[in-house]
C-alpha positions in Angstrom: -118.3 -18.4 -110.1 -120.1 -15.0 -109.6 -121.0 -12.7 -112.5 -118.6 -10.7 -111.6 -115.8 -13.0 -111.6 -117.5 -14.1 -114.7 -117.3 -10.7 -116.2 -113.6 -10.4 -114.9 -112.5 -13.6 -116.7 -114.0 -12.9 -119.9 -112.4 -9.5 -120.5 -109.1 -11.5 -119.7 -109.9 -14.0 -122.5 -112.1 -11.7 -124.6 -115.7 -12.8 -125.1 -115.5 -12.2 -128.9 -112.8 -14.9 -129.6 -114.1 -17.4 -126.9 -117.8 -17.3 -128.1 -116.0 -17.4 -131.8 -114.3 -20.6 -130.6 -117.4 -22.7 -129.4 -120.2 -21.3 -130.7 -123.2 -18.9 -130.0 -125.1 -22.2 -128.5 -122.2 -23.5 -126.4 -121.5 -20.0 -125.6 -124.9 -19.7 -124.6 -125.0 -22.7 -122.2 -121.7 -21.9 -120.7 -122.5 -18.7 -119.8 -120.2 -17.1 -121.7 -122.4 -15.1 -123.8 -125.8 -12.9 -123.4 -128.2 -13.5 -122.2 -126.6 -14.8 -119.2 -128.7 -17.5 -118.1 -126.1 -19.0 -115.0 -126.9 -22.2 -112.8 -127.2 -19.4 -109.8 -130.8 -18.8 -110.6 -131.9 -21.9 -111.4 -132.9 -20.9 -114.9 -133.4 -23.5 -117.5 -131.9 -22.9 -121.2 -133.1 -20.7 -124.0 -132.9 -21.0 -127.1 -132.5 -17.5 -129.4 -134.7 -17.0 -131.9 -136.0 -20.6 -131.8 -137.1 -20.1 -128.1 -140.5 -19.3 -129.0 -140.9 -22.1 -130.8 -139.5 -23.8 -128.2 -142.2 -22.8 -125.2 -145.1 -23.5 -127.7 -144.0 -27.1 -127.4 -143.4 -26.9 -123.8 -146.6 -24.7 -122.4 -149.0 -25.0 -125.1 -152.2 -26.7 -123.8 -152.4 -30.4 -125.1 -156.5 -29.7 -126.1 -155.1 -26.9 -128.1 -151.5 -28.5 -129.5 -152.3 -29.8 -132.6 -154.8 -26.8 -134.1 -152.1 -24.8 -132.9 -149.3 -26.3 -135.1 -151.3 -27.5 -137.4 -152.1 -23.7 -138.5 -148.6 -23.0 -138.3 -148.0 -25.3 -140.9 -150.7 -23.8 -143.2 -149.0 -20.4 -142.5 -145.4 -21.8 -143.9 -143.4 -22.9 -141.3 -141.3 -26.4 -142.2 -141.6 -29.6 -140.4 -138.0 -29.7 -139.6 -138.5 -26.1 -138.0 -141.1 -27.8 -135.5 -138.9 -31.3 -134.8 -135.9 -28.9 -133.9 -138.4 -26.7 -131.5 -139.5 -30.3 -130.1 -136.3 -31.4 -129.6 -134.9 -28.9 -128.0 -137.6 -28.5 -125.4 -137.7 -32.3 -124.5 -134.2 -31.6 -123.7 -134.4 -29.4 -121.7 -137.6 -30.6 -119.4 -136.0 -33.8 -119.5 -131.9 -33.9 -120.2 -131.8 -37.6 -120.9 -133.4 -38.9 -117.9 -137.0 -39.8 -118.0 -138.5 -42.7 -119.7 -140.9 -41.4 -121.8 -138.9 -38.1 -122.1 -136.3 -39.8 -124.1 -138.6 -42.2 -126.0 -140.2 -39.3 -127.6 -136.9 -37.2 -128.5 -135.6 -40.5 -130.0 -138.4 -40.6 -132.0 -138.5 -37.3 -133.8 -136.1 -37.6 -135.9 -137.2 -41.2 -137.6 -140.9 -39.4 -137.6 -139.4 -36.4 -140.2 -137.9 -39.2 -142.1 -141.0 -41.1 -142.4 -142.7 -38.0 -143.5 -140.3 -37.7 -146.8 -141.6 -41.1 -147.8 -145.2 -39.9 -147.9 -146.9 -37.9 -150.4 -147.5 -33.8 -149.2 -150.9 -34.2 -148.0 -150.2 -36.6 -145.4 -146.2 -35.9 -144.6 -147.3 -33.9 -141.6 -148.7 -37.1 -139.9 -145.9 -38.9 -138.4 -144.8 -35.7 -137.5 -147.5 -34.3 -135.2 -148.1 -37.8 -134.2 -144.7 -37.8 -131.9 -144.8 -33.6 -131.5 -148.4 -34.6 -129.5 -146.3 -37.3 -127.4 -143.6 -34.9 -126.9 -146.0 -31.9 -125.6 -148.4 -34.2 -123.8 -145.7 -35.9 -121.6 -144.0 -32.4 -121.5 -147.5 -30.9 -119.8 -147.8 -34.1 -117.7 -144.5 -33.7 -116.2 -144.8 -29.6 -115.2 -144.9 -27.7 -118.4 -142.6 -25.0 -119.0 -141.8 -25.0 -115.6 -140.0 -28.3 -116.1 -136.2 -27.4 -116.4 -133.7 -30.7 -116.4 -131.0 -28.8 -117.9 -129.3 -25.4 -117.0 -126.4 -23.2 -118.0 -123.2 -24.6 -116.6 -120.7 -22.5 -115.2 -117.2 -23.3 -116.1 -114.3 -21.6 -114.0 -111.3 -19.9 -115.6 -109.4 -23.3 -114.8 -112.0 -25.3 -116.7 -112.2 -23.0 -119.5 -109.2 -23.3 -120.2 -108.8 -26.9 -119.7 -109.2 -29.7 -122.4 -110.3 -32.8 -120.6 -110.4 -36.4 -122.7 -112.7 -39.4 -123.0 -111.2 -41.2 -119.9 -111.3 -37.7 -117.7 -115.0 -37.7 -118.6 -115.7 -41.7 -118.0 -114.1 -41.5 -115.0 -116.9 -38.5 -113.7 -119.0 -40.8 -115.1 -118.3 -44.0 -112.9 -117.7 -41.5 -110.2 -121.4 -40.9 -110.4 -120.7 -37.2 -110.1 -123.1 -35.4 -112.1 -121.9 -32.0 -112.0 -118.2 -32.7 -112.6 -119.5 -35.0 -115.6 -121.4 -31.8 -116.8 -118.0 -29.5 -116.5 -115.7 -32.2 -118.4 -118.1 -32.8 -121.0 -118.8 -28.9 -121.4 -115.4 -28.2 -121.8 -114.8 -30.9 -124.2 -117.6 -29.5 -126.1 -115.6 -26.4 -126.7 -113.8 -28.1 -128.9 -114.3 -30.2 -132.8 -118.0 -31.2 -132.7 -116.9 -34.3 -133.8 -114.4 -34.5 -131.0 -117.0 -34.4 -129.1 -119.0 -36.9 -130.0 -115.7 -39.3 -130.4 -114.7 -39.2 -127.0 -118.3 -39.1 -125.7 -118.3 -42.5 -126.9 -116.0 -43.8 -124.4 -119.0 -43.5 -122.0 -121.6 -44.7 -124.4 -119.5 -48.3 -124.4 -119.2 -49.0 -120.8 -122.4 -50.8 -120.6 -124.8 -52.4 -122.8 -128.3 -50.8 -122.6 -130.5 -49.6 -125.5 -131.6 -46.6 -124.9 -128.1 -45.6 -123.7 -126.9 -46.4 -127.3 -130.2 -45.0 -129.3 -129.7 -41.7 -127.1 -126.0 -41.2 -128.2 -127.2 -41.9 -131.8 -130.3 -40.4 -132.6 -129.4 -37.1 -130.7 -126.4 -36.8 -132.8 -128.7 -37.7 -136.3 -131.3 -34.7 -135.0 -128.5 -31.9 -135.6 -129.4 -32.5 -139.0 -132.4 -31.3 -138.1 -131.6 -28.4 -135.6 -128.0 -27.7 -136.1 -125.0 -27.8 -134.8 -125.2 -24.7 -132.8 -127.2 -26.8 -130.8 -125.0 -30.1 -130.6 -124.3 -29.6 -126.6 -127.6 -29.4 -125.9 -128.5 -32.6 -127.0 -124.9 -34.5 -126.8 -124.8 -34.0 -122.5 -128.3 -35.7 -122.6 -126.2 -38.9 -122.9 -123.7 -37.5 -120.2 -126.9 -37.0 -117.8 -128.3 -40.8 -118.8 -124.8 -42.6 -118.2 -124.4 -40.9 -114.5 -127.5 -42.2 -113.9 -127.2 -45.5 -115.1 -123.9 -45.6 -113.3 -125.8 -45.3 -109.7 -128.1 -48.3 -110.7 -124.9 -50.4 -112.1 -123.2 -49.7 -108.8 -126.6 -50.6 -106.6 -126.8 -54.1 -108.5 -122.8 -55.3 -108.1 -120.8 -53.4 -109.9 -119.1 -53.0 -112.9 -120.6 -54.7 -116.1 -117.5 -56.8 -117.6 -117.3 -55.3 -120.7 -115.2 -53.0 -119.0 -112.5 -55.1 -119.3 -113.3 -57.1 -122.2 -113.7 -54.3 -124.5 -109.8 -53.1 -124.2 -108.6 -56.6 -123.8 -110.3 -57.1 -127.3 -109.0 -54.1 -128.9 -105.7 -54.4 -127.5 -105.5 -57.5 -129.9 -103.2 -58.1 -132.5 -104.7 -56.3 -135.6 -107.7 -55.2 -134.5 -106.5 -51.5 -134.4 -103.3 -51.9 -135.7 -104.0 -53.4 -139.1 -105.1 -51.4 -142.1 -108.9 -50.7 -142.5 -111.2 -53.9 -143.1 -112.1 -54.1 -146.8 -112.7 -57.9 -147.4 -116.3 -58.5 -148.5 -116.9 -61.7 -146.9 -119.5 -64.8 -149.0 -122.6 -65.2 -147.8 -121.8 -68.5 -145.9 -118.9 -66.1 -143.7 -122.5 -63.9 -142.8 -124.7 -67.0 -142.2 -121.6 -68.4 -139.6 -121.3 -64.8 -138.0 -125.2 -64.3 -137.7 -125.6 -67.6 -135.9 -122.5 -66.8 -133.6 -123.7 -63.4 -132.0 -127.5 -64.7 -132.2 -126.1 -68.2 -130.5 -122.9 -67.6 -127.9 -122.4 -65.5 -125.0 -122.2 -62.0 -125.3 -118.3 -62.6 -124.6 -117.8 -65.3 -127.5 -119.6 -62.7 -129.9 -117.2 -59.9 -129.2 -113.9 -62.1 -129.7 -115.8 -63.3 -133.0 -116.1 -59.4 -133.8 -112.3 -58.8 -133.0 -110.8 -62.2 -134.9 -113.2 -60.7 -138.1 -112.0 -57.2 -137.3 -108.1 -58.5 -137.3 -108.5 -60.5 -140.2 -110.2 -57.4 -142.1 -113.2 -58.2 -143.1 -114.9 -55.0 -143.7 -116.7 -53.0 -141.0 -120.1 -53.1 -143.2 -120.0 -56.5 -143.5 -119.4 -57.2 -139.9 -122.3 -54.6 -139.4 -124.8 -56.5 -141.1 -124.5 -60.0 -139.3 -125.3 -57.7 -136.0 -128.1 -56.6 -137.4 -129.7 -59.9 -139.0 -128.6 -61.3 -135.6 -130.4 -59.3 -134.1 -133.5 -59.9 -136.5 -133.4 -63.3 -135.7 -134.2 -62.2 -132.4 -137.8 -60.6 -133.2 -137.8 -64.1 -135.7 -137.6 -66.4 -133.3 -139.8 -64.5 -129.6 -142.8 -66.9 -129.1 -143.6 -63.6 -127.6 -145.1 -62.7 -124.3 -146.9 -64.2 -121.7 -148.7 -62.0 -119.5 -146.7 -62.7 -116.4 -144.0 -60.7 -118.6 -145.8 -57.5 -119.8 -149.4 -57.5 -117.9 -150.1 -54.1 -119.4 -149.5 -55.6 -123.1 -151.5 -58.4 -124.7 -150.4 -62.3 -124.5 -148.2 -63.4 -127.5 -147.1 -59.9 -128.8 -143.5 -58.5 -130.1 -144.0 -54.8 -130.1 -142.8 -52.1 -127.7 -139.7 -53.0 -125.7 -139.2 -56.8 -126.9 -136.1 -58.6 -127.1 -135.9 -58.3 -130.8 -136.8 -54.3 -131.6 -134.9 -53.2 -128.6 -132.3 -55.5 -130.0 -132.6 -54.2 -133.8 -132.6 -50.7 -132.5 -129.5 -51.3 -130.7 -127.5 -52.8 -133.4 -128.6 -49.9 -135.4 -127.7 -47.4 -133.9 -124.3 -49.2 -132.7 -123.4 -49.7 -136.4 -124.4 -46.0 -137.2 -122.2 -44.9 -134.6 -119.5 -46.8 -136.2 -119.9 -45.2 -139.8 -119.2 -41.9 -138.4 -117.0 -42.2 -135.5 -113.1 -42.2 -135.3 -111.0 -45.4 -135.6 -110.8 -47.0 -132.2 -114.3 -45.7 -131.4 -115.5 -47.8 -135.2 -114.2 -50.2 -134.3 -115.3 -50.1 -130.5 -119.1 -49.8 -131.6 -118.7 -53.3 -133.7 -117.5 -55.1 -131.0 -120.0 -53.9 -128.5 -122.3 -54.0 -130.6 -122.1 -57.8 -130.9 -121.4 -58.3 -126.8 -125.4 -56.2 -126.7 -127.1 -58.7 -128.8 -125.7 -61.9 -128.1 -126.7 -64.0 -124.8 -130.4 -62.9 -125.3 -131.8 -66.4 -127.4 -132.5 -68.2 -123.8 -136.2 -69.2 -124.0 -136.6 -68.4 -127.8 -138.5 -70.6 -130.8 -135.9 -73.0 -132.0 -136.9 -71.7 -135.0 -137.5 -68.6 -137.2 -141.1 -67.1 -138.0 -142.4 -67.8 -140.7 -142.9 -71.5 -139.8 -142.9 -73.9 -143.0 -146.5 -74.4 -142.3 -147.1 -70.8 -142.3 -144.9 -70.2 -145.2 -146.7 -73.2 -146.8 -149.9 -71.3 -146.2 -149.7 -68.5 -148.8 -150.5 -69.3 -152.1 -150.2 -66.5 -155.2 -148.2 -64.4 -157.1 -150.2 -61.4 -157.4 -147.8 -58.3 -155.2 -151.6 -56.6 -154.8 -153.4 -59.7 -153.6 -150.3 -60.5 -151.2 -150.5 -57.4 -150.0 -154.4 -57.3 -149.5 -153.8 -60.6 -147.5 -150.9 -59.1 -145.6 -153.3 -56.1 -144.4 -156.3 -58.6 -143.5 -153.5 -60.5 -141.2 -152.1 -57.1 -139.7 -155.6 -55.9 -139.1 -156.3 -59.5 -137.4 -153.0 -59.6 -135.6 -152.0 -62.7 -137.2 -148.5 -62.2 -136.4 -147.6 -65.6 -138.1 -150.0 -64.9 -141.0 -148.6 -61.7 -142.0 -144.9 -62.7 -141.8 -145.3 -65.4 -144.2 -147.4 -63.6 -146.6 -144.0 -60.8 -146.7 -142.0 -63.3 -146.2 -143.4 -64.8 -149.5 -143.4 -61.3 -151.3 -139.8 -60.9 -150.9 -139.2 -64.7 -152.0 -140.9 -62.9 -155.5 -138.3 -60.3 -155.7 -141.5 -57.7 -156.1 -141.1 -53.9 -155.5 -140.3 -53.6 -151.9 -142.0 -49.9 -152.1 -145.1 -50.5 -151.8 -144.7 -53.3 -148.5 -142.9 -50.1 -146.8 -145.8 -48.5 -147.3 -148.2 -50.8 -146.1 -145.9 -51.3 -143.0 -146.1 -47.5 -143.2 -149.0 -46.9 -142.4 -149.6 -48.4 -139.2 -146.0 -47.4 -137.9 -148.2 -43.9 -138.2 -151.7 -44.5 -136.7 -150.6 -47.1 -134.2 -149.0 -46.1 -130.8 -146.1 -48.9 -131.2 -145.7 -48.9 -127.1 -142.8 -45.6 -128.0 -141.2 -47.9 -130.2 -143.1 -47.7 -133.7 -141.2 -45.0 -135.3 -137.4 -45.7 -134.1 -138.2 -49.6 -135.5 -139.7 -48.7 -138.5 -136.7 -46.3 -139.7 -134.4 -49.0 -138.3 -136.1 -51.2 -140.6 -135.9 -48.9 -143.3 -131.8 -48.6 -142.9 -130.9 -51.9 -142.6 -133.0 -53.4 -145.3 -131.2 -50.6 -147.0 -127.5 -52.0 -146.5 -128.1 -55.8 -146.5 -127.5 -57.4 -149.0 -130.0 -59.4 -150.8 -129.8 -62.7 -150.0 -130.8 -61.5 -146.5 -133.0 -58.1 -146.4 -136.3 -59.0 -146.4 -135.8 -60.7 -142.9 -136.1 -57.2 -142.1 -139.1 -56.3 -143.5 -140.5 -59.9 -142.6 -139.7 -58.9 -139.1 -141.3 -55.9 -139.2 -144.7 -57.1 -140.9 -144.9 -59.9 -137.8 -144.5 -56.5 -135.4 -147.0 -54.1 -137.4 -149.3 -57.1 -136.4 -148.8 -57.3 -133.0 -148.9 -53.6 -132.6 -152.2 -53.0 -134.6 -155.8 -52.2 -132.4 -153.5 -49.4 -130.1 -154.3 -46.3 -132.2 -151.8 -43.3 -131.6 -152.9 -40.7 -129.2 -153.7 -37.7 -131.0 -153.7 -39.2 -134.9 -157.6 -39.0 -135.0 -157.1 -35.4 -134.4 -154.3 -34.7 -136.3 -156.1 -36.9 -139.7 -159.1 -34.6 -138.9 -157.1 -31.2 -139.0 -155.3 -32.1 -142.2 -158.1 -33.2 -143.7 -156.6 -36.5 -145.0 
């Protein structure tokens, strides 16, 4: 569509009302309000008054990054100012489709949240640790010249259109990324939360963690940047799904869960029943954990759907993903080097089974909490199908062994702790397990373990993992109930030891600088 015709449509509409309607950042990207910034050009997105910002994470020097923000810190400006900025720049260099691109924007929004837990002179840590991965990777991959994302043009057909979940799937498994773009746009132009509700349609066709983490932690970031800015980082997940779709299609085909999941939700009471509010006992969880952990991923989603129709509560159903999941950083014997040459023998950290599954089932039961009915219900079931069928070649057996749990003597919280950072520091994976392991069986203050755990989830690099598993860590210890939580923070002990002796990139620097 030509300006022109552009021009011509919107005095038919009226720009005031349409830009009214979606918003000045939709309006923006859809080239319905000034500055124009259309696909004909080849221009990438800006960003208002934020777009300075914005280019400072994009084009600023990596040598010079942190001094720069750093002194923009000490001038005023908030944390959550510079995450937004970050944000919003890796999405548009990126849109969703580079590795380490969307490892770092999945990231920011966990590092801000660690940053509340520490005290003011060291809250800007976590921060500037993933802003530095965000820039660097930004400079490595072009700079501000990098442009994934564009303005989409939408003719007066589209614009006027309201497309659904299944028109946009559909451009999805079509593989056709810029009818994808135009459905989702046009959906966009409508209830935010619309939006993200029919979005999700795409999000369940196919198990993969970083499609699910994507679709979650860009919708927790417009906490952080604001809705204005929702499409911006919503088609990210648009982008990474058409993608996906090409390599689904170059390896056989279609993933079964594409018939499974309606099968399942077609079932008597899983939808059609009232809400789930039955609490089950702690024996139902124990039965349900071992189920997903144990059976193939399609006995775990017919496990999901009978507990769904016999209404046990969606929380509770939540929580036996998630300590399933656990179990699977529990049990790893963790890797040999014909698995992960570039990481060392024996370790859990990084993309393992068990974080990429915890991640996963976090952000699957997140999605849940604040999605529609059938998509709530949608995100349990999948959720189960992604973390079962992955225990093949695993310990028969949980970490901490009895041997190792056998080993740690004392009741002191500060000698257990002492021991538990002797063990990190030595990468006792075992060693520091049991020791938390043995904390929680004390009932102490789980405070000041988060903090230990803390603060190498800062200074270590993680392998792009460190921050996401942490907060994941952090939430589901949150909700579990207490019989079970500190399996979490067990698990997350055993992988702060594997991941110790990696130091961040750029967290010498940024310690230095803040003078902490």
């Amino acid at each position: 569509m030509n300006r022109y015709r552009r021009r011509e449509f919107l005095a038919q509409v009226g720009r005031g009302m349409l830009v009214a309607g979606v918003g000045s950042s939709v309006a923006l990207e859809l080239g319905l309000a000034e500055p124009v910034m259309a696909g004909e050009g080849g221009a990438g997105l800006t960003f208002g008054p934020i777009e300075p910002l914005v280019d400072l994470m994009a084009q600023t020097p990596i040598d010079q990054f942190l001094k720069i923000v750093v002194k923009k810190l000490n001038e005023g400006i908030e944390l959550r100012e510079l995450v937004s900025a970050a944000a919003l720049a890796n999405a548009r260099a990126f849109g969703g489709q580079d590795y380490d691109g969307y490892h770092a924007i999945m990231a920011l929004a966990p590092a801000l949240q660690m940053a509340r837990e520490l005290p003011e002179p060291r809250r800007a840590l976590p921060v500037l640790k993933v802003l530095y991965r965000n820039t660097d990777h930004i400079q490595k991959s072009g700079g501000g010249s990098r442009a994934t994302l564009h303005a989409i043009e939408l003719d007066s057909a589209s614009a006027e259109s309201r497309p659904d979940a299944l028109a946009l799937r559909a451009a999805i498994r079509g593989q056709n990324m810029d009818e994808a773009e135009r459905t989702f746009a046009a959906i966009a132009r409508g209830p935010l939360q619309d939006a993200f509700n029919e979005l999700q349609y795409a999000v369940q066709d196919h198990v993969n963690v970083h499609r699910v983490v994507l679709a979650w932690r860009s919708w927790a970031l417009l906490d952080i940047t604001g809705k204005e800015y929702a499409h911006t980082l919503l088609r990210q997940s648009v982008r990474y799904c058409v993608d996906e779709e090409k390599g689904i299609r170059r390896n056989g085909g279609d993933d079964p869960l594409r018939s499974i999941l309606p099968r399942l939700l077609d079932r008597k009471g899983v939808l059609s029943g009232a809400a789930g509010v039955r609490n089950p006992d702690d024996a139902w969880i124990d039965r349900m954990i071992h189920t997903i952990y144990a059976s193939t991923r399609e006995q775990a989603a017919e496990a999901v759907a009978d507990a769904l129709a016999d209404g046990i509560s969606h929380e509770a159903i939540g929580e036996a993903i998630s300590l399933a999941a656990n179990q699977l950083v529990l049990h790893d014997p963790g890797r040999s080097r014909a698995d992960s040459p570039a990481k060392p023998k024996g370790s859990v950290h990084g993309a393992s089974v068990g974080v990429h599954a915890s991640d996963a089932s976090n952000a699957w039961r997140n999605i849940s909490r604040v999605s529609d009915r059938r998509n709530s219900v949608a995100s349990l079931i999948v959720g189960a199908y992604h973390t079962a069928g992955q225990a093949e070649g695993q310990n028969p057996q949980p970490y901490p062994f009895a041997e190792h749990r056998e080993s740690v003597v004392g009741l002191n919280p500060e000698s257990l702790l002492r021991e538990a950072e002797i063990a990190i520091k030595a990468n006792e994976q075992t060693r520091a397990c049991a020791i938390i392991h043995r904390y929680g069986e004390l009932d102490l203050p789980a405070r000041p373990a988060f903090d230990l755990m803390l603060r190498y989830a800062i200074s270590e690099d993680g392998a792009l993992h460190a921050e996401k598993y942490y907060r994941t860590v952090v939430e589901e210890f949150a909700t579990t109930r207490p019989a079970y939580k500190w399996r979490h923070l067990a698990a997350l002990a055993r992988v702060t030891a594997s991941e110790h002796g990696f130091p961040a990139p750029g967290i010498d620097e940024a310690t230095r600088l803040l003078k902490v």
